[in-house]
C-alpha positions as CSV (number, residue, x, y, z in Angstrom):
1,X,77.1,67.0,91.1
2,X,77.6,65.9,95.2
3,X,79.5,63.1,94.2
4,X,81.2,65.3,91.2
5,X,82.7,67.7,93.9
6,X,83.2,65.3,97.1
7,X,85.6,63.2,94.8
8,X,87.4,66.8,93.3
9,X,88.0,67.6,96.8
10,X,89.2,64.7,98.0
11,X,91.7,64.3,95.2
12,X,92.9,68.1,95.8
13,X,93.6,68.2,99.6
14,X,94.2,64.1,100.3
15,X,97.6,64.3,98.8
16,X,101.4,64.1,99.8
17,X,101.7,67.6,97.4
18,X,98.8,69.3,99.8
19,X,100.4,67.7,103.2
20,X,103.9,69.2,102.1
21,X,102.5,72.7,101.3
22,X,100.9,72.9,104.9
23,X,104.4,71.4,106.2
24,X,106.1,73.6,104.6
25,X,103.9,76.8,105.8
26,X,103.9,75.7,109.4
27,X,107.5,75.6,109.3
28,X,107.8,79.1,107.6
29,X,105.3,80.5,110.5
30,X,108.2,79.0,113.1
31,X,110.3,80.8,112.0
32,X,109.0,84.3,111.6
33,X,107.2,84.1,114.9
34,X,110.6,82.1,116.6
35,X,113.3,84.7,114.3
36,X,114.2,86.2,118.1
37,X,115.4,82.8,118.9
38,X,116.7,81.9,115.5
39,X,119.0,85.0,115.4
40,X,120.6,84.4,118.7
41,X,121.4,80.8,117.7
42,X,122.9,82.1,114.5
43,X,124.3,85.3,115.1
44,X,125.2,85.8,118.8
45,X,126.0,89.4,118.9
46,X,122.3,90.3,117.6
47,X,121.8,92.0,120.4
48,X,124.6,93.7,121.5
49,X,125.6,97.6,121.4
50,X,127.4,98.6,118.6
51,X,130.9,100.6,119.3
52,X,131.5,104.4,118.7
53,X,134.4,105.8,119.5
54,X,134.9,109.5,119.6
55,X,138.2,112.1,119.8
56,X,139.2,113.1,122.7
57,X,138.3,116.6,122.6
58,X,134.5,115.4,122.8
59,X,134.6,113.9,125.4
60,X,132.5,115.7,128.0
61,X,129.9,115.4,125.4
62,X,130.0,111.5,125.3
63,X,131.3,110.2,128.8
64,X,128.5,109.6,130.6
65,X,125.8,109.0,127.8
66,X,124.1,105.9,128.1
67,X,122.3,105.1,124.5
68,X,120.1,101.7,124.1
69,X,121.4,101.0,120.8
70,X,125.2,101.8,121.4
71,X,128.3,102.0,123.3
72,X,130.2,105.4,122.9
73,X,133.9,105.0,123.9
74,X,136.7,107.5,123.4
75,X,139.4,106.6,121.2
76,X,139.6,105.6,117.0
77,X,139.3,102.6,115.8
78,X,139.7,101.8,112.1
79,X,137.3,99.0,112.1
80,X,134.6,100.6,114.0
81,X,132.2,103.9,113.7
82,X,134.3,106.8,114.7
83,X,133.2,110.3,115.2
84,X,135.1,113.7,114.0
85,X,134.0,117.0,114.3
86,X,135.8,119.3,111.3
87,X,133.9,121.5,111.4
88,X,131.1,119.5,111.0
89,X,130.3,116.2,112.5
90,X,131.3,113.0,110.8
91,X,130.7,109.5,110.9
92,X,133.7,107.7,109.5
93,X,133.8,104.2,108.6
94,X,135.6,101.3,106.8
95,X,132.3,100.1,104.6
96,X,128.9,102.2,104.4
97,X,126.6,102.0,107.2
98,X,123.2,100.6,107.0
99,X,120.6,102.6,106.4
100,X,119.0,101.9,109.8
101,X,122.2,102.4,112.1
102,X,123.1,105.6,110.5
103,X,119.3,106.7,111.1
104,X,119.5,105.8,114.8
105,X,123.1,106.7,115.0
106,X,122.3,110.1,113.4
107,X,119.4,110.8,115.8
108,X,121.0,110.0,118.8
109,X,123.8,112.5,117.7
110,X,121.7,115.3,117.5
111,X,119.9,114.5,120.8
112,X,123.3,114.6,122.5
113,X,124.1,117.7,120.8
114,X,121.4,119.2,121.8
115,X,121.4,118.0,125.6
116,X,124.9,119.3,125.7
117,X,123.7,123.3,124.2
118,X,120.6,123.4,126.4
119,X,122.5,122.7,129.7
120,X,124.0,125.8,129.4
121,X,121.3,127.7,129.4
122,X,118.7,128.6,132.1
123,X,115.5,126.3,132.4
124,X,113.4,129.4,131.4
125,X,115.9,129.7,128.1
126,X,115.8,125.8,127.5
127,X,112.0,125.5,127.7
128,X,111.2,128.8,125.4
129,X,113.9,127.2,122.9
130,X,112.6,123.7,122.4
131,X,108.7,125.4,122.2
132,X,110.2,126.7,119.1
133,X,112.4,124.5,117.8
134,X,110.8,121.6,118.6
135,X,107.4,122.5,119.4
136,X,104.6,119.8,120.8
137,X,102.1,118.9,118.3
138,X,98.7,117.3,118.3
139,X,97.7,115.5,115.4
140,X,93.4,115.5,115.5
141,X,91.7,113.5,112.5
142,X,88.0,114.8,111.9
143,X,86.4,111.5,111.0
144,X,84.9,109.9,113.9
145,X,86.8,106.2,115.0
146,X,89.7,106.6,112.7
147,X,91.2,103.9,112.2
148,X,94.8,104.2,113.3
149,X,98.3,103.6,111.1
150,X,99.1,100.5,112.6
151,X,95.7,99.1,112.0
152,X,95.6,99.8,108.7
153,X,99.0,97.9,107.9
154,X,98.5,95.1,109.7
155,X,95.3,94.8,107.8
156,X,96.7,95.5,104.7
157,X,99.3,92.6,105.2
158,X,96.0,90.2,105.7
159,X,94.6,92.3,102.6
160,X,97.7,91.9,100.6
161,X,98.5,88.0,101.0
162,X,94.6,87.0,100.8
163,X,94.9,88.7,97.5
164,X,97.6,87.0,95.5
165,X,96.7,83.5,97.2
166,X,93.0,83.8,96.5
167,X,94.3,84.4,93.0
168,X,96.9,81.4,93.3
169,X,93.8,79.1,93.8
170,X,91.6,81.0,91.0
171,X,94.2,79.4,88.5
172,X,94.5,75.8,90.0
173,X,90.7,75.0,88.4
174,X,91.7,76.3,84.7
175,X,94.7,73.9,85.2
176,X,92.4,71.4,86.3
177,X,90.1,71.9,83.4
178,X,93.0,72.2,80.8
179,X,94.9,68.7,82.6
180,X,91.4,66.7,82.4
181,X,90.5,68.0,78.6
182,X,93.8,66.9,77.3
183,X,94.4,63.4,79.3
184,X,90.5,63.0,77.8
185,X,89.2,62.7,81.3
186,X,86.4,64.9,80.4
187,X,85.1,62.5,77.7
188,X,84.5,60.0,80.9
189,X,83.0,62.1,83.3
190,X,81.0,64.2,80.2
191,X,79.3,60.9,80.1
192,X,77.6,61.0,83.4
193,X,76.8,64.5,83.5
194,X,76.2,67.8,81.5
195,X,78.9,70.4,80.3
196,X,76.5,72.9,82.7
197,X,77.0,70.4,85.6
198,X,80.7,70.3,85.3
199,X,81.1,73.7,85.3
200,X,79.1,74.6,88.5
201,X,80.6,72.1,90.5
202,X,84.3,73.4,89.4
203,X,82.9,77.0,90.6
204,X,81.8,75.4,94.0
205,X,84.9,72.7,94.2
206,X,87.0,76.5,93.7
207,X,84.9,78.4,95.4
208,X,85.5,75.7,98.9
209,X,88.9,75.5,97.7
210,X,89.3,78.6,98.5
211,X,87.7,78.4,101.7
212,X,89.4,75.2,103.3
213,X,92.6,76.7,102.4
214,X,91.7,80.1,104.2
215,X,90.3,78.4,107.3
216,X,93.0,75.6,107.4
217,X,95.8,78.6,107.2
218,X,94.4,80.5,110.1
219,X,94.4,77.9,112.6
220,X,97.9,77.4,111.4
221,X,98.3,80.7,112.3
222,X,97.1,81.1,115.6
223,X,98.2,77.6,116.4
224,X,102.0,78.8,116.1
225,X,100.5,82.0,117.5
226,X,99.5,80.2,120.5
227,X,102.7,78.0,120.9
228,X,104.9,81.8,121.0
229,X,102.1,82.9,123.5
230,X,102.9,79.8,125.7
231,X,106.3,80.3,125.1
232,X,107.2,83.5,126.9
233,X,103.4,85.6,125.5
234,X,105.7,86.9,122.2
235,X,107.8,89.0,124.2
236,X,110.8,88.4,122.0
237,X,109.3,88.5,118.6
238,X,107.3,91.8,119.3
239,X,110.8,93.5,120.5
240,X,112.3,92.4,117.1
241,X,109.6,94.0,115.3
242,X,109.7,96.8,117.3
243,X,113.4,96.9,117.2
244,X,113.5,97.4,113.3
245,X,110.5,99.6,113.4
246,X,108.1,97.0,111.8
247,X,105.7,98.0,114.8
248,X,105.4,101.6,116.3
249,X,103.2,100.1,119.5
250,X,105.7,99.3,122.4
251,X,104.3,96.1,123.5
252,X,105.7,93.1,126.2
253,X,103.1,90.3,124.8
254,X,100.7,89.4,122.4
255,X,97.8,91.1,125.2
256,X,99.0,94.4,125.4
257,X,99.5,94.4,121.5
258,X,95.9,93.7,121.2
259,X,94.9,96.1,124.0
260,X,97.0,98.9,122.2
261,X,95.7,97.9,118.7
262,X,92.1,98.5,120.1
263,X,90.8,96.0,117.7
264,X,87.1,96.7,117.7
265,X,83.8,95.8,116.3
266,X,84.5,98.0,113.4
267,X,87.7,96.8,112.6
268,X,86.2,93.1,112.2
269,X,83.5,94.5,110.1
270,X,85.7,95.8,108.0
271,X,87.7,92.9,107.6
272,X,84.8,90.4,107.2
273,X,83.2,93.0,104.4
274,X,86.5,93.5,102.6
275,X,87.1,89.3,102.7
276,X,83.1,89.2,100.9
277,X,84.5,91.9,98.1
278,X,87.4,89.1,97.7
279,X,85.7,86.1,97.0
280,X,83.0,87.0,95.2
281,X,86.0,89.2,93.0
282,X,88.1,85.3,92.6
283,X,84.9,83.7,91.8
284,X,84.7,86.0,88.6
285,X,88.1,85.9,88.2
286,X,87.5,81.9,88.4
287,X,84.4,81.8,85.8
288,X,86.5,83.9,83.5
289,X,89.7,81.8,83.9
290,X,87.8,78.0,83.3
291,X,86.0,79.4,80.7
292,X,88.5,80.6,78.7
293,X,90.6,77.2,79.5
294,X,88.1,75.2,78.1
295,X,89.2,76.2,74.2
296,X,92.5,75.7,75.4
297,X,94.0,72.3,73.9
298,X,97.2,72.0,75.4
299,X,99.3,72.3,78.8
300,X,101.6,74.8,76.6
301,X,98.9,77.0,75.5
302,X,98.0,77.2,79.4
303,X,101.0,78.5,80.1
304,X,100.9,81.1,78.0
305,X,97.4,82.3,78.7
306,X,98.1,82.3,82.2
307,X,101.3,84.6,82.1
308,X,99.2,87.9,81.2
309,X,96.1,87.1,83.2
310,X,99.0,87.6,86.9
311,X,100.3,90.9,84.6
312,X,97.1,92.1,84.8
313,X,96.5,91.8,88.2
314,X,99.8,92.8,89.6
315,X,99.5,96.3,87.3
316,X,95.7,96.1,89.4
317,X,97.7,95.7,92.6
318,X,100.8,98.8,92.1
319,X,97.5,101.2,90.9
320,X,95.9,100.3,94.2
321,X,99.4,101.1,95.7
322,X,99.5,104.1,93.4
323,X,95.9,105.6,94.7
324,X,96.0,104.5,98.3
325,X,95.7,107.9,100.2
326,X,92.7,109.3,101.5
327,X,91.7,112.0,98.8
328,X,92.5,109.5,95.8
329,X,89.9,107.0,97.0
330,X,87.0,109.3,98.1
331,X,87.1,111.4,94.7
332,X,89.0,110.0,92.7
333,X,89.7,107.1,90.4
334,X,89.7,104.3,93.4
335,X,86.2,105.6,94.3
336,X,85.0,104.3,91.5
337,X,87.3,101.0,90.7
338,X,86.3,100.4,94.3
339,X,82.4,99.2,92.8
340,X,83.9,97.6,89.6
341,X,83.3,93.9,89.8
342,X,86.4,92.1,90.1
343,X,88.5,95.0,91.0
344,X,86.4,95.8,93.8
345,X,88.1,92.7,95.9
346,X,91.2,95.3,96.1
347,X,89.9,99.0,96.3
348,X,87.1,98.6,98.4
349,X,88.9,97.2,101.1
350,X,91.5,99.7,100.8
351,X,88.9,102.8,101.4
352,X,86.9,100.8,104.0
353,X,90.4,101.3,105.9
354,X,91.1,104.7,105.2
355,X,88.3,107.0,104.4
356,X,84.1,106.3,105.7
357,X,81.8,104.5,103.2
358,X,78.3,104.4,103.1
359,X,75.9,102.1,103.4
360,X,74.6,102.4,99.5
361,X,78.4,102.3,98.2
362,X,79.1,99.3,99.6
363,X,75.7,97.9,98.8
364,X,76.4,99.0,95.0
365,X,79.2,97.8,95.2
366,X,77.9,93.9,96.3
367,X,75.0,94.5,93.9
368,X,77.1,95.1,90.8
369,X,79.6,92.2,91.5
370,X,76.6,90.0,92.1
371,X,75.0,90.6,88.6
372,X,78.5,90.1,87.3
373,X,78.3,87.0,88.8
374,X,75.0,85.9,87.1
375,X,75.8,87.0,84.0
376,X,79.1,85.2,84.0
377,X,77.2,82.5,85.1
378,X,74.8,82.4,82.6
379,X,76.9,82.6,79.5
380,X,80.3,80.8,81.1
381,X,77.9,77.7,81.2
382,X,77.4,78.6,77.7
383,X,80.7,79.2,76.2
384,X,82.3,76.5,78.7
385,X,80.1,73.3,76.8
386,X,81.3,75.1,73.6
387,X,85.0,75.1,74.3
388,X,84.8,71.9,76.1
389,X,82.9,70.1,73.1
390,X,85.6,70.8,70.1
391,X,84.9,75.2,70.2
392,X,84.0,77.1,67.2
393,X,85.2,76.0,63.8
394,X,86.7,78.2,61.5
395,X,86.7,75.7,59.1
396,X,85.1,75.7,55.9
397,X,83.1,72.5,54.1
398,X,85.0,71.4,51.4
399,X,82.8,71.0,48.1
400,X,82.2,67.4,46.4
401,X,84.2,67.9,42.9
402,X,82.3,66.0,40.5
């Protein structure tokens, strides 16, 4: 079996397809993490103030406003945003705003408005009128160490893309299997070893598939990381994610981000128990994939199995969506998907994140995946020397006519 999975591993990550892949990721993580830069090569005005012109009769409103996002100038101008008051204020335009310029555009209008009404009132009369119309509010969360918003979608991005590309790799060893019974590869190797061997070293040649890929990612990751850091400490990609409201934090570098995230030992605890749901959920999902690929005779048939197994785990992925709030996961139906082997890799990491789990959930949780796994072990050995030696026959004998 050592020399079995030393050779499967060599032949899946000592290629020009693997080399390209990791090329072609490094090169992706440049340019998310260098977009600031990219944008200003590409489209110069990226960061300048966008015009507004208003009528003349607003202009005390507008003269002296200075806005961070744009420039307010008296006049009309057909191919700009102009502003009319007809009774009600309008934004006028040649083509339809985005969505997140008339937001900001919108806001900034009522602040004005505002401004402009309070200054004619006392200090006394402005301060008793924005208590009640706009009144200061707490929020307070009762569970002790909440984890905040921000945490929990940055960990749900991790969460998210470990997912589908845990289950990308699942799939490679069914291919594997399917590629090797048809080009009768298997009758070679089925020589030198069992069916039983063969299938425990394609559950640990997936299993550190799975692995090397996650490990060789991350340093990819935080090499790129480290490069921006150099760079000018990510200054200019945290103020383009800030800028389109991807993060709430206002952060100058990659330190302060980390200092305001107040990542903690219970954040990392999280994360590492979530990742253990997640590859002990692929390795079922793998078992259950090669052993159903080992009855399948053809790279067509493959394809076709294949198709619903994703289906399945993307309608797995929108319920998660569907359920992830608080009260759906403590009571409802996530509660108890999140200790369902296989499904588990999702739901359980999703209410680790947003409501407190026990001790003896989580550890029912590990100790029904991991009797799961046995039994899949068991009988995928099982059915997998079936399938792989010519199945079951349906066939009947044909009778000697005499």
């Amino acid at each position: 079996m050592k020399h079995l999975v030393a050779f499967s591993l060599k032949r899946r990550f000592m290629n020009k397809v693997t080399i390209i892949l990791h090329v072609l990721i490094i090169s992706l993580l440049f340019v998310g993490v260098f977009i600031d830069r990219i944008l200003d090569l590409f489209i110069n005005d990226q960061n300048e103030k966008i015009i507004v012109t208003y009528e003349e009769e607003l202009h005390d409103l507008f003269y002296d406003y200075d806005d961070d996002f744009f420039i307010f100038q008296e006049g009309y101008d057909d191919d700009e945003i102009n502003i009319l008051y007809e009774d009600l204020w309008v934004l006028e335009s040649r083509y339809s705003l985005d969505p997140l310029v008339s937001a900001k555009l919108k806001s900034s209008l009522n602040l004005i408005i505002s401004e402009a009404w309070l200054n004619t009132m006392s200090d006394e009369s402005a301060y008793t009128v924005l208590q009640n119309i706009s009144p200061e509010i707490t929020e307070r969360t009762k569970l002790k160490d909440a984890v905040t918003q921000d945490k929990i979608k940055m960990s749900m991005f991790l969460i998210t893309g470990i997912y589908f590309a845990m289950l990308s790799f699942s799939t490679m060893i069914a291919n594997e299997v399917v590629y090797e019974k048809t080009s009768k590869v298997l009758e070679v190797v089925l020589t030198s070893v069992s069916t039983k061997t063969h299938y425990f070293s394609k559950m640990i040649v997936a299993w550190l598939t799975v692995m090397i890929q996650l490990m060789t990612v991350g340093l990819e990751i935080i090499l790129v990381l480290a490069l921006r850091n150099f760079y000018d400490e990510g200054s200019g990609f945290l103020n383009v994610l800030q800028k389109y409201q991807i993060l709430e934090y206002e952060a100058n570098s990659f330190k302060a981000l980390v200092e305001l995230l107040g990542i903690n030992r219970k954040l990392i605890s999280i994360l590492c128990i979530s990742l253990l749901f997640m590859i002990i959920g692929v390795v079922l999902v793998q078992m259950i994939m090669v052993t159903i690929s080992s009855f399948i005779n053809s790279v067509e048939e493959s394809g076709v199995m294949q198709a619903p197994v994703y289906l399945v785990f993307l309608v797995i992925y929108y319920i998660a969506l569907a359920l992830n709030n608080p009260r759906k996961l403590n009571d409802g139906l996530g509660y108890y998907l999140s200790m369902c082997p296989i499904v588990s890799m999702l739901f359980m990491p999703m209410r680790l994140l947003l409501v407190k789990v026990s001790i003896y959930e989580i550890m029912m949780g590990l100790f029904l995946n991991l009797i799961s796994l046995i039994i899949l072990s068991y009988y995928g050995a099982k059915l997998y020397g079936i399938g792989i030696l010519g199945g079951f026959s349906f066939t009947k004998k044909k009778k000697n006519k005499t």
